[in-house]
SEMARDREN-776286 format. One line per field, with one value per residue: residue in three letters; y, z, x of N, C-alpha, C, O in turn. Coordinates in Angstrom, 3 decimals. Example, Ala and Ser with C-alpha at 12.3 -4.5 7.8 and 13.67 -1.06 7.14 Angstrom:
# residues 2
r c(ALA,SER)
nv c(-5.690,-2.250)
nw c(7.800,7.080)
nu c(13.190,12.850)
cav c(-4.500,-1.060)
caw c(7.800,7.140)
cau c(12.300,13.670)
cv c(-3.300,0.030)
cw c(7.800,7.870)
cu c(13.200,12.900)
ov c(-3.319,1.138)
ow c(8.465,8.039)
ou c(14.236,13.409)
This chain:
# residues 77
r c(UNK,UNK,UNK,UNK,UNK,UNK,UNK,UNK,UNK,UNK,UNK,UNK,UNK,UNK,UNK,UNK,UNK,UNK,UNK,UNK,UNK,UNK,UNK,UNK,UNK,UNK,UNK,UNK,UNK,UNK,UNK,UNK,UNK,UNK,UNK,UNK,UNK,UNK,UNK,UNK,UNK,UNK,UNK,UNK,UNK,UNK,UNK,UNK,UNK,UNK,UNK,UNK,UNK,UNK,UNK,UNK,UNK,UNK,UNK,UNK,UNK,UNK,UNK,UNK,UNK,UNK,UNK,UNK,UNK,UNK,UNK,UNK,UNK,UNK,UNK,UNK,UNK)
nv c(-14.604,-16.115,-17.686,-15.347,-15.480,-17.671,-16.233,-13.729,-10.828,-9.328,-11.052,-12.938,-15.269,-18.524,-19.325,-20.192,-20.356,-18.585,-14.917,-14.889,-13.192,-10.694,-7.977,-7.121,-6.676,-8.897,-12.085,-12.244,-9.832,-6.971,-4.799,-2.615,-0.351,0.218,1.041,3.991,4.373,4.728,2.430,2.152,4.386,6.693,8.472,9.465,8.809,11.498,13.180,12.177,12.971,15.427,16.102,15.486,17.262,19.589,19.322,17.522,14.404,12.195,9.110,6.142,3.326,1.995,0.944,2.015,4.844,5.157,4.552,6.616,8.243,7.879,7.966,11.170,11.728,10.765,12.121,14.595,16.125)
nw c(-28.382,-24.876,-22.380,-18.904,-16.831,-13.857,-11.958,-12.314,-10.826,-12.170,-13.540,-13.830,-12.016,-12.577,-14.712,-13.003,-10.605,-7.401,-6.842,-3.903,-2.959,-3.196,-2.267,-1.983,0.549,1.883,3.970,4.818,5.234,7.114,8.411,6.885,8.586,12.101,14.690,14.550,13.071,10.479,9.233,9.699,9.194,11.159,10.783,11.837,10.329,10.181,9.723,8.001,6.192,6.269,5.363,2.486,1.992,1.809,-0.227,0.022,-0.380,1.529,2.675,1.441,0.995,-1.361,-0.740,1.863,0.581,-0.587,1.931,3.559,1.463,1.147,3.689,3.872,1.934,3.235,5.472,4.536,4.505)
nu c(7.435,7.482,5.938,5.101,7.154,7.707,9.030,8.777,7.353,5.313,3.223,0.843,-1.478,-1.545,-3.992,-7.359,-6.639,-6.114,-4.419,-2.995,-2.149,-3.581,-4.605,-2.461,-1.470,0.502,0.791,3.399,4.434,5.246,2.352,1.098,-0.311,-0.622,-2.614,-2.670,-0.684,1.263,3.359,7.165,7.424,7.497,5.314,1.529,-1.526,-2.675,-1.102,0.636,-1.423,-1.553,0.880,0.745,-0.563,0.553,1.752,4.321,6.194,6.209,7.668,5.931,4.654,3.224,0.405,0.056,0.100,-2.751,-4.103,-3.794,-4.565,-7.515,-8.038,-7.856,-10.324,-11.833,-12.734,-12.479,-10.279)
cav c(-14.360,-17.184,-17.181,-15.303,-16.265,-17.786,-15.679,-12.456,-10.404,-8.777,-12.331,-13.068,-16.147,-19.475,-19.792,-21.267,-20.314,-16.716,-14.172,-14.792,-11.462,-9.812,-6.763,-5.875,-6.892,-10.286,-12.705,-12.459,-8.616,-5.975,-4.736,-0.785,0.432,-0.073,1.516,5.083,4.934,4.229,1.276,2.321,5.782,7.563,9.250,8.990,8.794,12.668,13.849,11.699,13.537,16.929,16.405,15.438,18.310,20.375,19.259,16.571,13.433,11.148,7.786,5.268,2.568,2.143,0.426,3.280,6.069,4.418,4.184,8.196,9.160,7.334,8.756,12.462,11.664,9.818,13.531,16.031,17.023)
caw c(-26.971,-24.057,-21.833,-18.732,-16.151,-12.233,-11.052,-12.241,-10.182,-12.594,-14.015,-13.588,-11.656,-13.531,-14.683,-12.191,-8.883,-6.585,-6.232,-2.796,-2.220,-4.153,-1.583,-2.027,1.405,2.441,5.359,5.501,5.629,7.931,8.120,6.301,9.753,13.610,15.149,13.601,13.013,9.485,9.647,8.949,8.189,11.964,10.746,11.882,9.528,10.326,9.806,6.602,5.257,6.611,4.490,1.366,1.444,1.845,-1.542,0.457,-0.489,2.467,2.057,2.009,0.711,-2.577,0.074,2.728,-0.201,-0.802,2.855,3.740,0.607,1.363,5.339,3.280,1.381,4.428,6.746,4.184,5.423)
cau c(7.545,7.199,4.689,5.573,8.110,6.914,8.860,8.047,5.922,3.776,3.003,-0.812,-1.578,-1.896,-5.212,-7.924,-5.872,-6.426,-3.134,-2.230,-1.634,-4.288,-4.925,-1.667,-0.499,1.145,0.829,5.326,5.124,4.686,1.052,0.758,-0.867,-0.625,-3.135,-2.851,0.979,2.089,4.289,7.720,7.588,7.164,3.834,0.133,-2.294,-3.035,0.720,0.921,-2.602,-0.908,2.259,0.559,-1.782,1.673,2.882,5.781,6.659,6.828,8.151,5.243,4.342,1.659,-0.836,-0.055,-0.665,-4.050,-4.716,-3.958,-5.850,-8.806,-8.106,-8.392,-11.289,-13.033,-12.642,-12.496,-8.940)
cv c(-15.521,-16.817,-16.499,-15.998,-16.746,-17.155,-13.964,-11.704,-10.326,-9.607,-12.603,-14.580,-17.289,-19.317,-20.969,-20.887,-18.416,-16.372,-14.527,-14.106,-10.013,-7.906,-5.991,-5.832,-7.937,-10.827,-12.350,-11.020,-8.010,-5.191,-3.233,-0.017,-0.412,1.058,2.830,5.277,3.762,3.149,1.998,3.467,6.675,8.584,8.259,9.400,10.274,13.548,13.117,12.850,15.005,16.502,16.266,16.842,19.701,20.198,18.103,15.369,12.289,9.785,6.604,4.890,2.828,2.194,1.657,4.421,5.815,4.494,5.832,8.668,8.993,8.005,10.550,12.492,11.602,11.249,14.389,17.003,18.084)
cw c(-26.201,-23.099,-20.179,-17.537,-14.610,-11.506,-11.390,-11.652,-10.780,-13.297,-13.475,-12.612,-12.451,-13.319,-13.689,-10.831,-8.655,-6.360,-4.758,-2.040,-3.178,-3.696,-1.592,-0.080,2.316,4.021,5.942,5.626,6.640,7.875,8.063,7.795,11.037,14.436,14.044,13.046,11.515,9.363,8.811,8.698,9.574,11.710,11.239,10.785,9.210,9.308,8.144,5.530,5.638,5.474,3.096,0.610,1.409,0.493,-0.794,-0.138,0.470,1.891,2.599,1.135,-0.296,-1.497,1.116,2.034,0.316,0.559,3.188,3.016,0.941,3.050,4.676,2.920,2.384,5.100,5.679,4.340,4.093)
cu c(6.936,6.086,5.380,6.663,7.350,7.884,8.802,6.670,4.942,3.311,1.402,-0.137,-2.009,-3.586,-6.154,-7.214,-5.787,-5.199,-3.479,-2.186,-2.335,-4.319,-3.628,-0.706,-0.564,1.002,2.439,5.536,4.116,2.949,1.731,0.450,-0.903,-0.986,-3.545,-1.013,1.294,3.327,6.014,8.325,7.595,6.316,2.663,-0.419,-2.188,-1.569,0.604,0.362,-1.885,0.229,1.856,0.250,-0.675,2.444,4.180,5.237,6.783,6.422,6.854,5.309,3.129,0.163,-0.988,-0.295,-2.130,-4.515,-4.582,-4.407,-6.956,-8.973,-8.816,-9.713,-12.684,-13.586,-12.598,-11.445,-8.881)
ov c(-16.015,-15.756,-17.134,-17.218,-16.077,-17.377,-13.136,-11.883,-10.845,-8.996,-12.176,-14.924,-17.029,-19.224,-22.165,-21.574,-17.461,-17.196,-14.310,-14.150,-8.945,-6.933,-4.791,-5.189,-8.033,-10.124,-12.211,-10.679,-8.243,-5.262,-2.761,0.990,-1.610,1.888,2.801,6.314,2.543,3.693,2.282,3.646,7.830,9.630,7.030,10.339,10.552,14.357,13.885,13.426,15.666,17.040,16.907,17.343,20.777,20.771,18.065,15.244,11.381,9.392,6.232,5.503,3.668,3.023,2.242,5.248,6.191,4.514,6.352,9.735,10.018,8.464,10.998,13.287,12.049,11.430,15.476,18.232,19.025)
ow c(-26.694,-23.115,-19.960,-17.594,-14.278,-10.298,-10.479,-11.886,-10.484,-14.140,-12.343,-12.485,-13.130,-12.282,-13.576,-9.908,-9.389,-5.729,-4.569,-0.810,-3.599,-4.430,-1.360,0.296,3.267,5.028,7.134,6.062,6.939,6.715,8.834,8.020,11.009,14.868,13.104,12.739,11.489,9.530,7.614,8.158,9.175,12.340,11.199,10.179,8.120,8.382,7.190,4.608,4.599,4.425,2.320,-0.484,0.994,0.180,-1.561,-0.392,0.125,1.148,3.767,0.203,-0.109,-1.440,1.197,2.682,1.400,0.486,2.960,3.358,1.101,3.447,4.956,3.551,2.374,5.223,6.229,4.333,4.088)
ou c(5.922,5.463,6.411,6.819,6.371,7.806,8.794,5.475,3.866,2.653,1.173,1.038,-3.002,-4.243,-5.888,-7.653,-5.531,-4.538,-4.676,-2.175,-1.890,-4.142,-3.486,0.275,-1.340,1.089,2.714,6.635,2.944,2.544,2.567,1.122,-1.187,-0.186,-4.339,-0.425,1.468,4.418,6.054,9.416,7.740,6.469,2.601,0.099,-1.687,-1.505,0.479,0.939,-1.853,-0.126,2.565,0.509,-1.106,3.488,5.142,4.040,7.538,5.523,6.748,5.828,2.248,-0.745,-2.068,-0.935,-2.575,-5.743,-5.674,-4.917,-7.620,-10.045,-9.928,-10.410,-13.831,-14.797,-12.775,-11.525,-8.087)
């Protein structure tokens, strides 16, 4: 097996040099949150943590999970 490809995502970064985009979210994209409003998705934070805690599915983003769980956790919802 070769070593892997530059352009595969899940490809580490050459040795000696920082991901880029370590946090998980990019200077070229949209920011996860504006203000309290989920980027994307027409939920607030609140409404997101309400639908989870309902058993739904709404469509977010890994980084926007991570950011309404940690909203739950933060309040105790």
């Amino acid at each position: 097996m070769g070593s892997p490809s530059r352009t595969d995502p899940k490809a580490s970064p050459p040795p000696g040099t920082v991901d880029p985009c370590a946090s998980g979210v990019c200077g070229t994209e949209v920011p996860p949150l504006v203000g309290s409003v989920l980027t994307g998705t027409g939920l607030t934070l609140a409404q997101a943590a309400a639908a989870l805690q309902r058993g739904e599915a709404p469509a977010l983003t890994d980084v926007q999970r991570r950011i309404v769980e940690r909203y739950v956790l933060d309040r105790g919802v």
